[in-house]
DSSP file (Angstrom, degrees, kcal/mol; ACC not computed):
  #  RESIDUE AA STRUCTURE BP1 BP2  ACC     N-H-->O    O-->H-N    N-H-->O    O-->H-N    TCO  KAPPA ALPHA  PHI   PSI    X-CA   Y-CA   Z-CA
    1    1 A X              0   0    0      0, 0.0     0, 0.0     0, 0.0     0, 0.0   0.000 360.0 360.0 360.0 101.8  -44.8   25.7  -36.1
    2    2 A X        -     0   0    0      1,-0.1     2,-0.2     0, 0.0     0, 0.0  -0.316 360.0-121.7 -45.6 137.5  -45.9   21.8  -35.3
    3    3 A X        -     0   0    0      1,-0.1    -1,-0.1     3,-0.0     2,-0.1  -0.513  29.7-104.7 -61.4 133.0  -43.3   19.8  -33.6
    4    4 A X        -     0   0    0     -2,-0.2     2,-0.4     1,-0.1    -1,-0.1  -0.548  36.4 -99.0 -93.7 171.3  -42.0   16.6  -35.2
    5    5 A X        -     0   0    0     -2,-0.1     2,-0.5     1,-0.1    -1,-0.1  -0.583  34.2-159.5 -87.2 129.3  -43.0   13.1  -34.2
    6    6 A X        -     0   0    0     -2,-0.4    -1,-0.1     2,-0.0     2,-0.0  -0.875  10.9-135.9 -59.2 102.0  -40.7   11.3  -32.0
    7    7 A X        -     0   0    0     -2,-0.5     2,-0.2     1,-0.1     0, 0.0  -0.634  13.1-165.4 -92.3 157.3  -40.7    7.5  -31.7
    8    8 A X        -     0   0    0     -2,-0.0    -1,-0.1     0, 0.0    -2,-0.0  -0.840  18.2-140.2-141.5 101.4  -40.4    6.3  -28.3
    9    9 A X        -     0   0    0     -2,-0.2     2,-0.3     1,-0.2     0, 0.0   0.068  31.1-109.9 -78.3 140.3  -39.6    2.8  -28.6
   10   10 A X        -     0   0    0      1,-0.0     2,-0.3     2,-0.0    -1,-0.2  -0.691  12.4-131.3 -92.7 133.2  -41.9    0.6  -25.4
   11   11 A X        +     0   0    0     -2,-0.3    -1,-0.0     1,-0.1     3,-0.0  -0.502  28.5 171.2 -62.0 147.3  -40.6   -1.0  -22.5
   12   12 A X        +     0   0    0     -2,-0.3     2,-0.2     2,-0.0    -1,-0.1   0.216  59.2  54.7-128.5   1.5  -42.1   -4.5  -22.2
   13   13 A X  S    S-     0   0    0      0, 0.0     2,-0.5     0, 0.0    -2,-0.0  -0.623  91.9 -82.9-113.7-175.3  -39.9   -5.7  -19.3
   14   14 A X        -     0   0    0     -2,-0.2     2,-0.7     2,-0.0    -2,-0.0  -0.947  31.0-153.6-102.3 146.5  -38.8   -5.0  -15.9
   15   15 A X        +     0   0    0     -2,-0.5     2,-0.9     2,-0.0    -4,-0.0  -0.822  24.5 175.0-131.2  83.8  -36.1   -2.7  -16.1
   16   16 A X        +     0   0    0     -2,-0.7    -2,-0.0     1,-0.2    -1,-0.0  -0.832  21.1 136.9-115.2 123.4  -34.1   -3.7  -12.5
   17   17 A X        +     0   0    0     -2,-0.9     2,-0.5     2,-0.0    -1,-0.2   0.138  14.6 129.6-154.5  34.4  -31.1   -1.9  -12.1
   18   18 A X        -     0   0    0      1,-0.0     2,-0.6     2,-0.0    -2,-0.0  -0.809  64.0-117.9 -97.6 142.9  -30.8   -0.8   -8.7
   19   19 A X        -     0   0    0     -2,-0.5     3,-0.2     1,-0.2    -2,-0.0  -0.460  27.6-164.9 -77.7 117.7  -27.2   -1.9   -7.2
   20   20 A X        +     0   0    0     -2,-0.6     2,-0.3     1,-0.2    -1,-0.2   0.704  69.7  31.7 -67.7 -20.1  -27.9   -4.4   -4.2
   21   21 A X        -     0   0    0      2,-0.1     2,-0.4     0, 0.0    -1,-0.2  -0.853  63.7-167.6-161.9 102.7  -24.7   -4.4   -2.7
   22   22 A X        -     0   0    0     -2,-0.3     2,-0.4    -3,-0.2    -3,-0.0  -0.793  11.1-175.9 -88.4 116.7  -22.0   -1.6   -2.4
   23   23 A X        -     0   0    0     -2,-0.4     2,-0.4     2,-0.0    -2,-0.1  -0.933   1.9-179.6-116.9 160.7  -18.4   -2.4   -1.2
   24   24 A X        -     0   0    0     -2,-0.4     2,-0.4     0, 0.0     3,-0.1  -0.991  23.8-121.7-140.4 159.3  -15.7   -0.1   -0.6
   25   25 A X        -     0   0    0     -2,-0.4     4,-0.0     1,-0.1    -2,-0.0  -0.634   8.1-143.8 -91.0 142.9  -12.0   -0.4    0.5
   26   26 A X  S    S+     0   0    0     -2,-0.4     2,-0.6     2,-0.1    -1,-0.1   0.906  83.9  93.2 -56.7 -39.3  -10.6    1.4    3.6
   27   27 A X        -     0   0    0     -3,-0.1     2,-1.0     1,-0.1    -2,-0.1  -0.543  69.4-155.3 -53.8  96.3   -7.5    1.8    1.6
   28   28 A X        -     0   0    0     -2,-0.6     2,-0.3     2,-0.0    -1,-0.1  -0.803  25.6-179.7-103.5  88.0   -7.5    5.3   -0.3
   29   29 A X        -     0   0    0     -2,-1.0     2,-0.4    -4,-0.0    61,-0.1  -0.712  27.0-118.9 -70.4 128.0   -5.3    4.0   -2.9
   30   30 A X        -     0   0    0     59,-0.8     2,-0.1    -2,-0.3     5,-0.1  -0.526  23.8-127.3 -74.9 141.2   -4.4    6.7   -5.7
   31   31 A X    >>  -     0   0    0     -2,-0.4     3,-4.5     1,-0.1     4,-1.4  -0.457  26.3-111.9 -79.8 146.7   -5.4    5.8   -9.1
   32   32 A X  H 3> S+     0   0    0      1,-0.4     4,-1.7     2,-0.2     5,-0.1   0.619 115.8  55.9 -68.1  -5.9   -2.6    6.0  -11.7
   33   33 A X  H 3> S+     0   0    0      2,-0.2     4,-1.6     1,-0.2    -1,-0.4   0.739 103.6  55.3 -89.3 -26.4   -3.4    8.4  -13.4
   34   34 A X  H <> S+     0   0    0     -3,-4.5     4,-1.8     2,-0.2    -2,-0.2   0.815 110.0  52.9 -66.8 -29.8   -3.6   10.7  -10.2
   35   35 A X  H  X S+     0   0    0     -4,-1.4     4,-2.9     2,-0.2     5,-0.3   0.924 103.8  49.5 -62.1 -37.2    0.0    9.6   -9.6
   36   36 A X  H  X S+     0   0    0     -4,-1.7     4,-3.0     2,-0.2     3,-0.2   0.989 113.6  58.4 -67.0 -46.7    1.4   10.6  -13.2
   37   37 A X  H  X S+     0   0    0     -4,-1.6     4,-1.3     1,-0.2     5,-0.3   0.958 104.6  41.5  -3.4-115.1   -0.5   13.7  -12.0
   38   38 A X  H  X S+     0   0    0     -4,-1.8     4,-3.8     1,-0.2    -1,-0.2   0.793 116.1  57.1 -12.1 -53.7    1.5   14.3   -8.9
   39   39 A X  H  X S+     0   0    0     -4,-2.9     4,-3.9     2,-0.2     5,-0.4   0.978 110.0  35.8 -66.0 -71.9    4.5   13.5  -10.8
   40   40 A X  H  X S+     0   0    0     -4,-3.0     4,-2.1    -5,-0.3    -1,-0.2   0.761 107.7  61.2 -72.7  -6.1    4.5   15.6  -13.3
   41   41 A X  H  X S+     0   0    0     -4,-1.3     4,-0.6     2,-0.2    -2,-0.2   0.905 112.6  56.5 -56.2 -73.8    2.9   18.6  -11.1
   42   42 A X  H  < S+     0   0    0     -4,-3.8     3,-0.4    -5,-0.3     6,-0.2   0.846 111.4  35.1 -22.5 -53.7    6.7   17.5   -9.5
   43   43 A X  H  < S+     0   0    0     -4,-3.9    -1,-0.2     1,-0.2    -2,-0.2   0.904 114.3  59.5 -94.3 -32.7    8.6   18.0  -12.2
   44   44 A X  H  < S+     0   0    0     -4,-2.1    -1,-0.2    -5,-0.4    -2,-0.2   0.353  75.4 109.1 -58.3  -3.3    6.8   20.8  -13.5
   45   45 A X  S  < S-     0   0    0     -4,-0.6    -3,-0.0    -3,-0.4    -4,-0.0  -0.232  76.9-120.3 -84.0 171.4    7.0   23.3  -10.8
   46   46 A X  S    S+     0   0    0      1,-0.2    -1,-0.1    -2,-0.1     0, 0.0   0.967 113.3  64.0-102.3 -35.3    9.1   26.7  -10.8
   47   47 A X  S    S+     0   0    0      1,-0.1     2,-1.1     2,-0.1    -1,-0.2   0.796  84.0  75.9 -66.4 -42.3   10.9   24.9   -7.5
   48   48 A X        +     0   0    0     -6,-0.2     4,-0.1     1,-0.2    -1,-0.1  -0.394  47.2 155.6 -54.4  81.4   12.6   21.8   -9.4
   49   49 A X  S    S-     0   0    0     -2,-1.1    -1,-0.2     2,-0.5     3,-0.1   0.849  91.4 -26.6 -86.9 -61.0   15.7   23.3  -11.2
   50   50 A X  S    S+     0   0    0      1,-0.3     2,-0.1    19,-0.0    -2,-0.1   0.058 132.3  24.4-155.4  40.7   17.6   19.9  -11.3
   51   51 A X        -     0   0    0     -4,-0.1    -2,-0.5    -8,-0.1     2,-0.4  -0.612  51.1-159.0-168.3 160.8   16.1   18.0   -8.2
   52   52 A X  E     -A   67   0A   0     15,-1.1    15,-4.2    -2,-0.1    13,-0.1  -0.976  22.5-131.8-135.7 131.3   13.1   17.6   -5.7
   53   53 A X  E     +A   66   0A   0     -2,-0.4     2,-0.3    13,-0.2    13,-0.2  -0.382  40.4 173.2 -56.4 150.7   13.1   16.1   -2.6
   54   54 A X  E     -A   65   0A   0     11,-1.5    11,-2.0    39,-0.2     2,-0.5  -0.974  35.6-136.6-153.1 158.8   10.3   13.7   -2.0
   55   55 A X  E     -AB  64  92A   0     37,-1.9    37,-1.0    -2,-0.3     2,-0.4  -0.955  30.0-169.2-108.9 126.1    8.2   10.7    0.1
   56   56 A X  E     -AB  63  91A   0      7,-4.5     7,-1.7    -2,-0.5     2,-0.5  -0.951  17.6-140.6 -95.6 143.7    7.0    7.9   -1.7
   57   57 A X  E     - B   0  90A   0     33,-1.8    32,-4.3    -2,-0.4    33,-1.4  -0.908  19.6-170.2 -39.0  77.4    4.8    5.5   -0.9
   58   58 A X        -     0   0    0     -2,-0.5    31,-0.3    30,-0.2    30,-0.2   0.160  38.3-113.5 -74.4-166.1    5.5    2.1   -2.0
   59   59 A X  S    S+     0   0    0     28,-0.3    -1,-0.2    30,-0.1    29,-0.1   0.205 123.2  20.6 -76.1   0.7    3.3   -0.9   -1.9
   60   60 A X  S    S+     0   0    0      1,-0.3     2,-0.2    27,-0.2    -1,-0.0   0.313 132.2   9.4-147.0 -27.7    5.9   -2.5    0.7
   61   61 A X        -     0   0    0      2,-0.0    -1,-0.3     0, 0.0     2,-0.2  -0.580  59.2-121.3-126.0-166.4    7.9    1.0    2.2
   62   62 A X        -     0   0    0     -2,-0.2     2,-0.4    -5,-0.2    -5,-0.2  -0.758  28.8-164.4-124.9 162.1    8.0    4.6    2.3
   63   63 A X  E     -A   56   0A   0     -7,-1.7    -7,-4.5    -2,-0.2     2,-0.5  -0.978  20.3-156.7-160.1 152.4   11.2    6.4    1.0
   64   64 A X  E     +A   55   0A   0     -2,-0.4     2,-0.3    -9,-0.2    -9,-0.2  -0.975  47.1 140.6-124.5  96.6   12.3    9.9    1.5
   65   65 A X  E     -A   54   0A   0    -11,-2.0   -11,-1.5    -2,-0.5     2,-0.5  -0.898  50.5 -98.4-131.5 173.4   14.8   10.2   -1.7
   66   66 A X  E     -A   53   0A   0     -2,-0.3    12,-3.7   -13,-0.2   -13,-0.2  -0.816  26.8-153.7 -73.0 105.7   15.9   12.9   -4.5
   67   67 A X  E     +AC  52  77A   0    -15,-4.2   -15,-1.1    -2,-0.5    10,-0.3  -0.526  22.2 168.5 -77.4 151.1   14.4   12.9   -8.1
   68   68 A X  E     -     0   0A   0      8,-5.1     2,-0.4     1,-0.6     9,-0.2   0.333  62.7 -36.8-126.8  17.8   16.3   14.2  -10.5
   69   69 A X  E     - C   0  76A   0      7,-0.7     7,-2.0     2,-0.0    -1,-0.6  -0.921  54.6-137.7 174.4-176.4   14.2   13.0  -13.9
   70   70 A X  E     - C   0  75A   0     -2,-0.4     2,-0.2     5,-0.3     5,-0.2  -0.974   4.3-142.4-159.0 178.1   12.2   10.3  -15.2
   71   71 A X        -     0   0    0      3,-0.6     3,-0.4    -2,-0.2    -2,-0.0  -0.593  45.4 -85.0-130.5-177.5   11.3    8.1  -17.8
   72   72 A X  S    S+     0   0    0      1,-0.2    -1,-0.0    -2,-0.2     0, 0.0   0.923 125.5  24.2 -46.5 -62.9    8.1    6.5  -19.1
   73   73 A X  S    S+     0   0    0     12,-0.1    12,-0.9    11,-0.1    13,-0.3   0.158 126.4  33.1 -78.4  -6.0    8.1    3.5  -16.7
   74   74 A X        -     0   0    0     -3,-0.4    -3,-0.6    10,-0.3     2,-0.3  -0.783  62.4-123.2-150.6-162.2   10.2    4.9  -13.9
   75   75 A X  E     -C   70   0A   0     -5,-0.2     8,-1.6    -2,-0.2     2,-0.3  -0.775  34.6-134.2-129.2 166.8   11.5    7.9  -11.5
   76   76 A X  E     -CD  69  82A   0     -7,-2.0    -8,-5.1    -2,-0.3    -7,-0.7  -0.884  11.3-145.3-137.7 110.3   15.1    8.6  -11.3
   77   77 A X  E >>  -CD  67  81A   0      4,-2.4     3,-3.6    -2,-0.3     4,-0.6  -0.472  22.4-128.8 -71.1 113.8   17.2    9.2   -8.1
   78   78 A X  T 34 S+     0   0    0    -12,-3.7    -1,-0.1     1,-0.4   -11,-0.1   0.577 116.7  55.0 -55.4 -13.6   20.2   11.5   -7.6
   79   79 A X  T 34 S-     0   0    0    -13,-0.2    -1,-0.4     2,-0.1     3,-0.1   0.813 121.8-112.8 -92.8 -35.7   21.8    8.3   -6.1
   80   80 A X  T <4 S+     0   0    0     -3,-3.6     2,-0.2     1,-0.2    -2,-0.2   0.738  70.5 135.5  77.5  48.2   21.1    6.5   -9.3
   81   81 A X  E  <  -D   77   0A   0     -4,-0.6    -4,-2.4     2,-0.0     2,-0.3  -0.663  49.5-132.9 -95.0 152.3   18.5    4.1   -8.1
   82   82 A X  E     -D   76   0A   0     -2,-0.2     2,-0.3    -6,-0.2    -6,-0.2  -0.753  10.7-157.4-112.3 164.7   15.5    3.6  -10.2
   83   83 A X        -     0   0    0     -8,-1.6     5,-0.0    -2,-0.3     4,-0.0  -0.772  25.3-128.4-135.4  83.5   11.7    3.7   -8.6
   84   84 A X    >   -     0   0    0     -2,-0.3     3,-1.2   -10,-0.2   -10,-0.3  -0.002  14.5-132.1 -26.5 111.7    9.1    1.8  -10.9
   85   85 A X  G >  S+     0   0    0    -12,-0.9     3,-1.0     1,-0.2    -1,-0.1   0.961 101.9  56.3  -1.9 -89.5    5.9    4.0  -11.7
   86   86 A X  G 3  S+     0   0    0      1,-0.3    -1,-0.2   -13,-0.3    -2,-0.1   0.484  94.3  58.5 -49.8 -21.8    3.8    1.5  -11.0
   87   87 A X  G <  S+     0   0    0     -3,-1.2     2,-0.4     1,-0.0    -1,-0.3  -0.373  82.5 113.9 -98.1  44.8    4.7    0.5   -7.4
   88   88 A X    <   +     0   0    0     -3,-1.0   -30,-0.2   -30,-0.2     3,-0.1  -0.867  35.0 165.9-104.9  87.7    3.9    4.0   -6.6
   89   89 A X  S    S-     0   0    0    -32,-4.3   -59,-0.8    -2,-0.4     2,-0.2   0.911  72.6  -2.3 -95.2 -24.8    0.9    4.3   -4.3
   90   90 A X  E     -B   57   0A   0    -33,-1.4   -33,-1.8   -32,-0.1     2,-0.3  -0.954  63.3-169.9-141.1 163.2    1.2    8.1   -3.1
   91   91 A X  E     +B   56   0A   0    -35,-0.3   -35,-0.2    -2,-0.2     2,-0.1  -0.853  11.6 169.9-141.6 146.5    4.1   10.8   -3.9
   92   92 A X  E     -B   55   0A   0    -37,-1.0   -37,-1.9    -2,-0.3   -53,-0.0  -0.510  30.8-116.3-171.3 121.2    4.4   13.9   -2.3
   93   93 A X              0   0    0    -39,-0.2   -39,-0.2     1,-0.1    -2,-0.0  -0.041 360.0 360.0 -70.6 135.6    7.1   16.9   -2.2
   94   94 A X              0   0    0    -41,-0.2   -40,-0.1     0, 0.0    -1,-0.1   0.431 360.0 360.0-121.4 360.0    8.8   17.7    1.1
């Protein structure tokens, strides 16, 4: 059985694409989508009947509080303070 023909279109330039300069930050920030992660991991677990202790990490503190839900845009605190997503750099159950 002959093979069919393939075109393979020609370079005619120089083809530079090696990266000259790599930076990275010391800072192992989580990306958000690893927080909504974390979060729902939180809320999903068989321990969380109707609260979980946690530390957050803020962009400014840390805070040791109690979730007891949340919403699209926020966490919600058995004291009934609200915690913005988005200023949320690590979460983690204690």
């Amino acid at each position: 059985m002959e093979k069919p023909k393939v075109f393979a279109n020609p370079i005619n330039k120089k083809i530079n694409n090696v990266q000259d300069l790599f930076r990275s930050s010391q800072d192992e920030k989580l990306n958000p989508l690893d927080v909504n992660k974390k979060i729902n991991e939180i809320f999903a677990s068989s321990n969380h009947v109707y609260k979980s202790r946690v530390k957050i990490t803020l962009k400014d503190k840390t805070i040791t509080t109690d979730l007891i839900g949340k919403t699209n845009l926020n966490l919600l605190t058995l004291d009934g303070g609200l915690i913005k997503i988005t200023d949320i750099l690590d979460i983690e159950r204690i």
